[in-house]
N, C-alpha and C positions, 0 to 999 in steps of 0.2 A: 532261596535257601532250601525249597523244596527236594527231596530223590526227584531223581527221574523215574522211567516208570520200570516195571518190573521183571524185564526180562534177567538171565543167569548175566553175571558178570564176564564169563567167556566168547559170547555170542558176539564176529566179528562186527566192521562194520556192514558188509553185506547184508548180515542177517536181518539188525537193524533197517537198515535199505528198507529191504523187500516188504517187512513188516509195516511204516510206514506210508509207504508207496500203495500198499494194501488197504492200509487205513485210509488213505485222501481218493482212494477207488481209481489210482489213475494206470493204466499200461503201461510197461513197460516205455513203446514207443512214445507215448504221451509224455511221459517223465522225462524221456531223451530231449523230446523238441522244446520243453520248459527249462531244462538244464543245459542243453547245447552243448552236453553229450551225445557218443552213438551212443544206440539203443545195445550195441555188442556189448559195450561196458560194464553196463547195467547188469546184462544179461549175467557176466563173468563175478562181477564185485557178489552179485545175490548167492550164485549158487556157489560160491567158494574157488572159482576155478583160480581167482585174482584175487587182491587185496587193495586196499586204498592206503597209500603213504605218500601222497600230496593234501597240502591245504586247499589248493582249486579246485580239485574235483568236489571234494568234501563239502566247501561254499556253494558250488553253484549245487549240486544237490540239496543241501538242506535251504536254501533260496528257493529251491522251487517245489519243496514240500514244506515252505514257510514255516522251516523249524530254527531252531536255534542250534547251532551244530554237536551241542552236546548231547543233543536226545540221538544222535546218529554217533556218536564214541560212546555214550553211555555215562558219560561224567554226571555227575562226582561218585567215586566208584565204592562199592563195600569195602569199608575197614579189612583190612587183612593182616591181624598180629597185634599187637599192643599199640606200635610205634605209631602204624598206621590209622589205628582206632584215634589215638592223642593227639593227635593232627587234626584229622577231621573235626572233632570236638573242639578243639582253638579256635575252628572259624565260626561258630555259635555263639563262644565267649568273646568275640569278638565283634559280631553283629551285635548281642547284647551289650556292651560298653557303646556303641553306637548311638543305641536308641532305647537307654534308660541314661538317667539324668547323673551325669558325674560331677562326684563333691571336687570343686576345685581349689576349694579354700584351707588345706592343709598344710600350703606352702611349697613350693617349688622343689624339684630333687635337686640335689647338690651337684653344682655346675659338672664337677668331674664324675658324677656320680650317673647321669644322663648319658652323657659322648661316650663315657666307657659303655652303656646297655646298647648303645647304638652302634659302635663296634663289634663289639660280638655278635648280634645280627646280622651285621653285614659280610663279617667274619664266616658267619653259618651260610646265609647265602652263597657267597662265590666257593663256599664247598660242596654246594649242593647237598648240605645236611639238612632238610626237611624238619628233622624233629625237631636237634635242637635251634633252627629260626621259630619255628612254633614253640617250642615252649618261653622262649622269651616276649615273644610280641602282646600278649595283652599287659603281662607290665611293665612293656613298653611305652606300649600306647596310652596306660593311664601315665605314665611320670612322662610324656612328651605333653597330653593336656594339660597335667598338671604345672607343668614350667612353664609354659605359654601364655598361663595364664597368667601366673604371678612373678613372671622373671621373661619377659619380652625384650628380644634383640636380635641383630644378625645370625648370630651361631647359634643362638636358639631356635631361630625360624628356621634354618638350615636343617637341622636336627631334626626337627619338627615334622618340615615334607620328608625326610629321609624314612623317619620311621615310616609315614602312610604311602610312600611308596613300597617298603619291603614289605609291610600287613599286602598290601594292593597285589605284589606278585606271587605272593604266597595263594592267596586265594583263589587268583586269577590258573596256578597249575592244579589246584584241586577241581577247580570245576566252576566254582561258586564268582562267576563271572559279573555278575547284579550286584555282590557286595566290593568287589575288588572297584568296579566303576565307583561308589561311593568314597572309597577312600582316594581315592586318586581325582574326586570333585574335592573334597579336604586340601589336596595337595593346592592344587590350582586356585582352590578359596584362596589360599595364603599368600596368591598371587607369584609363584612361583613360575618358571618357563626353562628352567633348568634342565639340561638334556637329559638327566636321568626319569623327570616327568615325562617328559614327550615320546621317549625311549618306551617306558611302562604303559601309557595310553597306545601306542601303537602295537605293543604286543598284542593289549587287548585288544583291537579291533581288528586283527591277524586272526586271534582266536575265534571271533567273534564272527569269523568268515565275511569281512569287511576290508578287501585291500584296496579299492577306493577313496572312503575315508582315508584310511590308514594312511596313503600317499598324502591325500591333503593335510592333513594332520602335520605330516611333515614338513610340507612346502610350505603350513604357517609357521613352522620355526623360527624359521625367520635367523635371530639372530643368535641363535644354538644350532645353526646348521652347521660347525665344525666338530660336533660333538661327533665322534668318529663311528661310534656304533651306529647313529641316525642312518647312518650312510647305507649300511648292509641290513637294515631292517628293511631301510625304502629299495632295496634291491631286492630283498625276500619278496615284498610288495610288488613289486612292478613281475617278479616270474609268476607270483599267485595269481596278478589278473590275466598273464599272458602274454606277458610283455618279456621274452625272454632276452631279445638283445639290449632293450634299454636297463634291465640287469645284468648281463654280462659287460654294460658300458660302464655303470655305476660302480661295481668291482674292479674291475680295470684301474680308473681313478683311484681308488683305494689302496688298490697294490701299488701302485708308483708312488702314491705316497708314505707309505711304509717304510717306516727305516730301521726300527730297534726290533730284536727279534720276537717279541711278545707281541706285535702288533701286525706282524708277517707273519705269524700265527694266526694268529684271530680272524686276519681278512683271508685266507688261504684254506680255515674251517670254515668262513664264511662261503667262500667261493663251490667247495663243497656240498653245502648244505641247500644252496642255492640252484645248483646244477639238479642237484634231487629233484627240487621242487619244480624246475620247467623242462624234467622228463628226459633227463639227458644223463643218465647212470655211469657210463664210461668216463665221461669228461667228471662224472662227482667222485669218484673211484680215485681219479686220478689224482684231484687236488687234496682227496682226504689220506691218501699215503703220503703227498708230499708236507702234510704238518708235522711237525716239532709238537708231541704231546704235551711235552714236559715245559713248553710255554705255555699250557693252559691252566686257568684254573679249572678245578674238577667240574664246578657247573657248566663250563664250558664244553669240556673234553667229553661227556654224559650224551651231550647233542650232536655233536662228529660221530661219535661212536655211532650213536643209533643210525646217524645219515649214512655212516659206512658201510654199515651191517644191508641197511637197505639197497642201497646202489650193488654189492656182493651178491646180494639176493637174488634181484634182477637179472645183474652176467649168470646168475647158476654157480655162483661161489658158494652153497650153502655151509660148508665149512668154516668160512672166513665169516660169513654172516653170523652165523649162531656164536660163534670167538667172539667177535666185538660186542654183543648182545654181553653174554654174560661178563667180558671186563667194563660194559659201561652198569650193568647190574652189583658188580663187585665194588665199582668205584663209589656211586652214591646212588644207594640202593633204592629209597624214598622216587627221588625226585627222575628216576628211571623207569618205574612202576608206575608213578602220576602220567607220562608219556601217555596218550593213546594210540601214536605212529610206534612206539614200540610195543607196545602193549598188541596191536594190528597184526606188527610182522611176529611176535611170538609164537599168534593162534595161527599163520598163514605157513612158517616153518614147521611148528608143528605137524602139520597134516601135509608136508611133502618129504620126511624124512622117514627112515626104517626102523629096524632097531638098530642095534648099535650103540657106541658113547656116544653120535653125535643126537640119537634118540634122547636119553636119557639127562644130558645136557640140558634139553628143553625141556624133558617132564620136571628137571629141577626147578627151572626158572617158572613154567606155567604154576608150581604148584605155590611158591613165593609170592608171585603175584595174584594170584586165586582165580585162575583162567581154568583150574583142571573142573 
């Protein structure tokens, strides 16, 4: 639950890089043949000439400056504005409910009175409203112990990991990676194997610049292996280790089985997002024009946007880039600005554009996010 350490909140991931890489005394080329990067990349990502908006590169670098990949984004980031301040502070009040002693003897919340806190949560989540999921989850999470305690059954266990999975990915997009794992050992205490567990545990270990795991993780699913998001996580997975046809094989299955249009959505921004991540912009381009936004929930639609904007970037769309930037900034503002791949290409457009609106476009956005 510590900061990271002290540099400006603006400072790409490059900057980061080279700072580090400085600190472990290693060479450039040194760093290359630990990371199994060229050393060109290195060279690009440090002095700004490039930006980093894959998870792989990202992993095998802070792998082999034996960091944890948030000391190279900078997570968890300075409060910026109230909303964002309230947020932050949730996940303290929430480590504290953890690990001080909760009274459980009050009596249980009233059956309807739980499912509905858990609703709105969940509600908040697939809006991608940040705040308000935070401002409900710690008395969440005290009337979820407290039920459990004193009114144990199916739908209350159900309840139960529901809520320590939303605390879990709430935490897990701020930054605070060590407490998110906690609650998500909660889940699984309860013996849970529900794909929306396994789904959350895998983000983490995405994050966590672990898609190894992450694949195993999945292949013990075992018997949640139809849970359909499994499916394009373990495909994210297999492009971040570099495995990019057995993710474009993975997808494939996906879309053939696709029938309702919310789900030819979803696999279609997955396909997208995925194309991103094994380096292949034109083909991510491609399948992020052909979603149906309006199948998406906003948390959803938040993550294409930024894949689009990036893939745009890439071709020298910088027009189209900086548009999807600020409609996924407009849609849900919080959980767009938590982003570090958006947060990435902000500072990297930034410093390739003139004046102009599409100048001042980004001075809006860098100055919301507190990049200026």
């Amino acid at each position: 639950m510590s900061g990271q350490d002290e540099l400006p909140a603006g400072i790409p991931i490059g900057g980061r890089l080279a700072l580090w890489r400085t600190r472990r005394g290693l060479t450039r080329s040194e760093l290359a043949d630990r990371a199994g990067i060229p050393a060109v990349h290195i060279e690009q990502w440090e002095s700004g000439a490039d930006w980093v908006d894959r998870h792989g590169p990202l992993a095998a670098l802070a792998a082999a400056l034996r960091l944890d990949p948030g000391l190279l984004t900078g997570q968890p980031y300075p409060a910026v504005g109230s909303k964002h301040a309230s947020v932050r502070a949730v996940a303290f009040q929430l480590r504290r409910q953890l690990f001080q002693r909760q009274a459980t003897d009050d009596g249980p919340e009233p059956d309807g009175d739980f499912a509905h806190r858990v609703r709105v949560a969940v509600t908040a989540e697939e809006a991608g409203d940040e705040y308000l999921l935070a401002r409900g989850l710690p008395g969440l999470i005290r009337a979820a112990d407290r039920t459990a305690a004193n009114a144990p059954g199916s739908r209350t266990d159900d309840l139960w990991v529901r809520a320590q999975v939303l605390a879990a990915g709430l935490l897990r997009r701020l930054g605070y990676r060590d407490l998110a794992g906690i609650f998500l050992h909660r889940a699984r205490s309860a013996g849970a194997e529900a794909g929306l567990v396994v789904a959350e545990e895998i983000r983490l270990l995405i994050d966590l610049g672990l898609p190894e795991p992450a694949l195993a993780r999945a292949d013990r699913a075992g018997d949640v292996g139809s849970y359909a998001e499994l499916t394009t996580l373990t495909a994210f997975a297999e492009a971040m280790a570099g495995r990019s046809l057995r993710a474009a094989q993975l997808l494939s299955e996906a879309a053939r089985r696709a029938e309702d249009e919310r789900s030819i959505a979803t696999t279609t921004a997955a396909r997208a997002v995925v194309a991103l991540e094994y380096g292949a912009p034109e083909e991510a381009a491609e399948h992020a024009r052909a979603v149906d936004l309006s199948a998406l929930r906003p948390s959803e639609r938040v993550h294409l946007l930024r894949a689009a904007s990036a893939a745009a970037a890439r071709l020298g769309d910088i027009g189209s880039a900086i548009a999807a930037l600020a409609e996924a900034d407009a849609a849900t503002p919080l959980r767009f600005r938590l982003d570090p791949f958006a947060r990435e290409l902000v500072v990297a457009l930034s410093t390739r554009t003139g004046g102009g609106d599409r100048h001042d476009a980004l001075r809006v956005l860098t100055e919301r996010i507190g990049l200026s």
